[in-house]
N, C-alpha and C positions, 0 to 999 in steps of 0.2 A: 980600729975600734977596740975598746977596751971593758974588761969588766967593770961594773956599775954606771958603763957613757950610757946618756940619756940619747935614744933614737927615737925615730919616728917612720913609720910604715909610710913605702910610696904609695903602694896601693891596697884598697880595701882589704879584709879577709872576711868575708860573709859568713863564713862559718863558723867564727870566732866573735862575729858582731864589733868588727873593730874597722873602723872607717880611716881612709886614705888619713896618713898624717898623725894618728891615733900615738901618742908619744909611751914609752916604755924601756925598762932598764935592764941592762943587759946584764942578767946574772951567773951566764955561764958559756963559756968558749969550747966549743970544738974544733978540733984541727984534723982529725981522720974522722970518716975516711976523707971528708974536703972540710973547709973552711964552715964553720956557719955559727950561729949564737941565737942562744935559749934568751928569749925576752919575757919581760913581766910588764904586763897591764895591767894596773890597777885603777878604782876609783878615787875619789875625793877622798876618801876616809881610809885609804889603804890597803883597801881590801881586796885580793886580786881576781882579775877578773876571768887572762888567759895568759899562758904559758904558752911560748910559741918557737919552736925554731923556725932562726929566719936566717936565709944563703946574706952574704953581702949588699946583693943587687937587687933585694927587698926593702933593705930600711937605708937609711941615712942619720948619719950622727947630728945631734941638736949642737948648734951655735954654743 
């Protein structure tokens, strides 16, 4: 995955109010100390909703 691929959460993050599948764009890579990417949720109107690092084996790249 790559910066600005649209993903999607496997699973829920209740804390963040963001439900299984919740799609978001990935605006920033990290590679130390592991692998993972800063995602952006936003609404309808663009306005964001959470900020989330997520490892690999939390989201999946959209089609």
């Amino acid at each position: 995955m790559e910066l600005y691929d649209l993903v999607e959460l496997r699973d829920a993050i209740p804390e963040e109010n963001l439900p299984a599948g919740a799609v978001g764009t990935i605006v920033h890579v990290f590679h130390q100390p592991e692998l993972a990417y800063e995602v952006e949720f936003t609404d309808e109107d663009g306005r964001t909703l959470s900020s989330v690092a997520l490892t690999p084996d939390e989201i999946r790249q959209r089609p």
